[in-house]
N, C-alpha and C positions, 0 to 999 in steps of 0.2 A: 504494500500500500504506500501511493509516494505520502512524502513527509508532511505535506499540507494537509491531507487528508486524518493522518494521526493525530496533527495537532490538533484539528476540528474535532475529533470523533472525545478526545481528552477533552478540551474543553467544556463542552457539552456535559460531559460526564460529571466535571470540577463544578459547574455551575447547579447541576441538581440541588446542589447541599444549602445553595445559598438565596437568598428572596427572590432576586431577580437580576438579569442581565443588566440594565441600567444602575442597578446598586453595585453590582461589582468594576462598573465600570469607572463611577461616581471615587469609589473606595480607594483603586485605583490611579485614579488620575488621567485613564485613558479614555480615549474617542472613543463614542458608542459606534459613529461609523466606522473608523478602523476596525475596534474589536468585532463587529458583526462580520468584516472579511474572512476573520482568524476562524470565525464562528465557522464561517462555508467557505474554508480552505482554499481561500481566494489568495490568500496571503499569509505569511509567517513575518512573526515579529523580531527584530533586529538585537543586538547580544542585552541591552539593557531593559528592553521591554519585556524580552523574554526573563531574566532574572529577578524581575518587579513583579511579574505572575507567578514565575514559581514562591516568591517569598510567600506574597500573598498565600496562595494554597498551600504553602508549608510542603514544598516535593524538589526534589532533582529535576534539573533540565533534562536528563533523560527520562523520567517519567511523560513530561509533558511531550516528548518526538517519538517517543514508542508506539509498538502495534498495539491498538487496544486489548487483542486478545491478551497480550503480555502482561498490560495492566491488569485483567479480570482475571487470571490467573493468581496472582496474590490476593484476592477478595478473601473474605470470611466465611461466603457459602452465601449472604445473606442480601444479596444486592436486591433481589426481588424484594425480598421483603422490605427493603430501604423503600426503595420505587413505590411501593405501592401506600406504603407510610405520608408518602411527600405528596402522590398524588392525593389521595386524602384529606392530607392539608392544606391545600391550594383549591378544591375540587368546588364547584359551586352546589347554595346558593352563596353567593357574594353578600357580603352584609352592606347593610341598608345604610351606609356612610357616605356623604362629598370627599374630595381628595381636596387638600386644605391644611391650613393650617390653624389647631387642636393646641389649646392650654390644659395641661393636663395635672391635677392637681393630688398631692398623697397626703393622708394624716401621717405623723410623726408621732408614732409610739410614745407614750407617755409624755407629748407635746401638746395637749388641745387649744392650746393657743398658737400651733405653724403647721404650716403648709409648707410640703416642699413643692414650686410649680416647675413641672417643666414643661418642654413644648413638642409636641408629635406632629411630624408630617408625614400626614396622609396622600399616598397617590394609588391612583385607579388605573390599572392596564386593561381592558375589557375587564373578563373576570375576577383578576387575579389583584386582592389589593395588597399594598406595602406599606409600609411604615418605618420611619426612622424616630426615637425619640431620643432628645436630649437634656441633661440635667448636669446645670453647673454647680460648682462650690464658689459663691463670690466671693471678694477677698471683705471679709469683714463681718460673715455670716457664722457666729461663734455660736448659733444655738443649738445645733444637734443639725442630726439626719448624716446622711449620704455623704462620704467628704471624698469619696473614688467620683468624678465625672462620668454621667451614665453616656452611651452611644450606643444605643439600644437599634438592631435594624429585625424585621421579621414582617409575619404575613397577619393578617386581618381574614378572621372566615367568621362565617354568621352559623350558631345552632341555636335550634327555641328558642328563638326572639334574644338570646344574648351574641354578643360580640367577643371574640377571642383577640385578644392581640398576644400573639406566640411569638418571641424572636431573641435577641440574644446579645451582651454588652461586646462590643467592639472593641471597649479598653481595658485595661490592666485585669480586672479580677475575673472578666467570660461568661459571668453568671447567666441562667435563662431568666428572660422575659417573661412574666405571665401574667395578665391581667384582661377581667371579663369586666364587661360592661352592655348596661340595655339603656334604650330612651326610656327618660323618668316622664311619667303619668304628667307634667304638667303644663301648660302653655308654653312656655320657653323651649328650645331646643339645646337640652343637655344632656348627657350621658353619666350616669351612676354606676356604682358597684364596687367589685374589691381585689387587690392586686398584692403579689408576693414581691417585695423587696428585700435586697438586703443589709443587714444593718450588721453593727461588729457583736452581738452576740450571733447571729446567723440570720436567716428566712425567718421573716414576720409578715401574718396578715394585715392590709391596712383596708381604709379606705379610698374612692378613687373618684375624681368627677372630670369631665373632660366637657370644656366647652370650646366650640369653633371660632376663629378669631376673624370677624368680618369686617374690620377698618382697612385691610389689605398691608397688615405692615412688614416690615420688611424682613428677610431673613436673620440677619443680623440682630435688627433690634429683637426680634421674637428670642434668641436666642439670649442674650445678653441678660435677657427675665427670666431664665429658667434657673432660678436657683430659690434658697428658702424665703418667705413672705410670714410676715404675723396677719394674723386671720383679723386683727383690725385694721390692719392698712387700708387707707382709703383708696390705693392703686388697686386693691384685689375685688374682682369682679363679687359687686353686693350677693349675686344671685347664689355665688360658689360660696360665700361665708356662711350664708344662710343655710343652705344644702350642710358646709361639714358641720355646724354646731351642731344641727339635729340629728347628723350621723353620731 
């Protein structure tokens, strides 16, 4: 099989594990055009692009130019069963979400006076949705929570009327993602529920409310708010205060 073809067939194979092509591209740093050539062995990436994807995927340059059969020869036995796990997870109904930008708010264990907020974006590929959420430590925020920067990426599926956001920190500690969410019973469009974080004694239940941010603001600034908030700031959206004291 010539060498583009192996590359492509690796590829493909590398990117199951991950939300989606435009995420690993984003991760990266590279062109989704490019990358889509590598994709259909249109093209092979030059000595630095190619050791920027192996890092990435944590593999040897010869894993990524090998016959795939080579590569599925070292498997576990379990690759179906991988496959069929993922499609699964991706598979529709698609949950009832905009792709947008989501303030996504947590209670602070033994904190009911802070929030930590951070901020989720949402995007829609037909079926299939993404997410990336992020949660900073500003410098001056001495009151608990989170002090790892979260960079959370994963997938969004819909079961009985809840919302799944399944995916996984990007930085230093790798934790999984978990957290459910439904639209709450009342005029306003917000999302409630409850979500696993981690904290330095380990995994804690919290609580969780996400609302959509519709003034259109920028990436940046969206970003530069994700860190902890006292639930009387007057910056913190009334509707969410109201939502955690009653949680």
């Amino acid at each position: 099989m010539p060498i583009r073809e192996n590359l492509a067939a690796n590829l493909r194979r590398l990117i199951r594990r991950h939300a989606s092509v435009s995420a690993v591209c984003r991760e990266l740093g590279v062109n989704r055009t490019q990358f889509e050539r590598y994709l259909q062995g249109q093209a092979i990436p030059n000595k630095a692009t190619a050791r920027l994807i192996c890092d990435y995927f944590k593999i040897d340059e010869n894993e990524l130019y090998r016959e795939p059969a080579a590569g599925a020869a070292g498997d576990d036995g379990h690759a179906s069963l991988r496959q069929t796990l993922y499609e699964n997870m991706v598979c529709p109904p698609s949950p009832a979400i905009a792709g947008g930008t989501y303030f996504t708010y947590f209670s602070i264990p033994d904190r009911p006076d802070l929030l930590m907020r951070s901020v989720t974006f949402v995007r829609r590929e037909a079926e299939l949705v993404t997410f990336r959420r992020v949660t900073r430590w500003a410098p001056g925020d001495g009151q608990g929570g989170a002090r790892v920067p979260g960079n959370h990426y994963g997938v969004a599926i819909s079961r009985l009327n809840w919302i799944y956001f399944s995916g996984i920190n990007r930085r230093q500690t790798s934790e999984p993602s978990i957290m459910t969410v439904q639209w709450a019973p009342i005029s306003e469009p917000v999302l409630v529920g409850r979500a696993i974080i981690l904290t330095g004694s380990g995994p804690a239940f919290v609580s969780v409310i996400m609302r959509q941010d519709v003034t259109r603001i920028s990436m940046r600034r969206a970003m530069q708010m994700a860190h902890v908030v006292r639930l009387d700031d007057p910056g913190v959206d009334q509707l969410v205060a109201s939502l955690a004291r009653e949680a």
